[in-house]
C-alpha positions in Angstrom: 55.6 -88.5 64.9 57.9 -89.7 62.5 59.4 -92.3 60.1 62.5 -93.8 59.9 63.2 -95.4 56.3 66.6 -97.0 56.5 69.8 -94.9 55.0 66.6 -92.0 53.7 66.0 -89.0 55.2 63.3 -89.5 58.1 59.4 -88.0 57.3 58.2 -85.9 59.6 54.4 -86.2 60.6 52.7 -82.5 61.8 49.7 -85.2 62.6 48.9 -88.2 63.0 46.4 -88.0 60.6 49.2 -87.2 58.4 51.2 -90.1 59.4 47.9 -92.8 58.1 47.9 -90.8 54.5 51.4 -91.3 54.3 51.0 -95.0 54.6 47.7 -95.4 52.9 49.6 -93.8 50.0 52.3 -96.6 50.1 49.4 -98.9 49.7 48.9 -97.6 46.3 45.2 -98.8 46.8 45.3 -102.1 48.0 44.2 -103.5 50.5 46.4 -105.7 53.1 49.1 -104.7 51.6 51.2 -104.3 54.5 52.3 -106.2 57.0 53.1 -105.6 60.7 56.2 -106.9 61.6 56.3 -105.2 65.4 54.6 -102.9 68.2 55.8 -101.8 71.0 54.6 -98.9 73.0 56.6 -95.8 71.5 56.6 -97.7 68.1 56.2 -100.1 65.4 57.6 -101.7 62.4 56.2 -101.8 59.2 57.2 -103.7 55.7 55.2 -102.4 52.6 55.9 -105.5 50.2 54.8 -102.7 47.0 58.1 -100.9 47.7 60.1 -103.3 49.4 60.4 -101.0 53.0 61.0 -101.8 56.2 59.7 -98.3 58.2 59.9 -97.7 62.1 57.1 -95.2 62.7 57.9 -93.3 66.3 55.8 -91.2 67.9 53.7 -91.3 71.7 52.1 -94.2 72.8 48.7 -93.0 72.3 49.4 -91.9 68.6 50.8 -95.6 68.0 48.0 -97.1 69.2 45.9 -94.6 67.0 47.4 -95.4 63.9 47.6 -99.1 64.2 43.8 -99.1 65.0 43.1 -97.2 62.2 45.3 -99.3 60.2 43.5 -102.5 61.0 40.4 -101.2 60.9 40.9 -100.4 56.7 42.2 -103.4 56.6 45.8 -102.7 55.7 47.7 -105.5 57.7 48.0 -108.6 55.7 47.9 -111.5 57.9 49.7 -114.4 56.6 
């Protein structure tokens, strides 16, 4: 899995796991702090209003789906 965060460097996930800190990090705490902008099967595209980021996360179906469950269910998606 990884993430692709404009002109930077892509991260690299090991995990999936890995991948949710990552982002819960970029939360710095809050809730629905971030805010889905797309999913597809193979990936999804993320703002995180705190930094100002638009990230494409890649990665296998199955981990996508994964992670945006587990994102919703923490209730990280704002939904304005």
């Amino acid at each position: 899995m990884y993430v692709e965060l404009g002109r930077l460097m892509p991260q690299e996930f090991d995990t999936k796991e890995r991948c949710l800190h990552w982002y819960k990090c970029k939360q710095l705490g809050l809730k629905h702090s971030l805010k889905l902008l797309s999913k597809e099967k193979d990936s999804m595209i993320i703002r995180t209003p705190i930094t100002n980021e638009i990230t494409i996360v890649h990665g296998k179906p199955k981990e996508i789906e994964w992670l945006h469950l587990e994102l919703v269910k923490s209730d990280s998606f704002t939904y304005k």
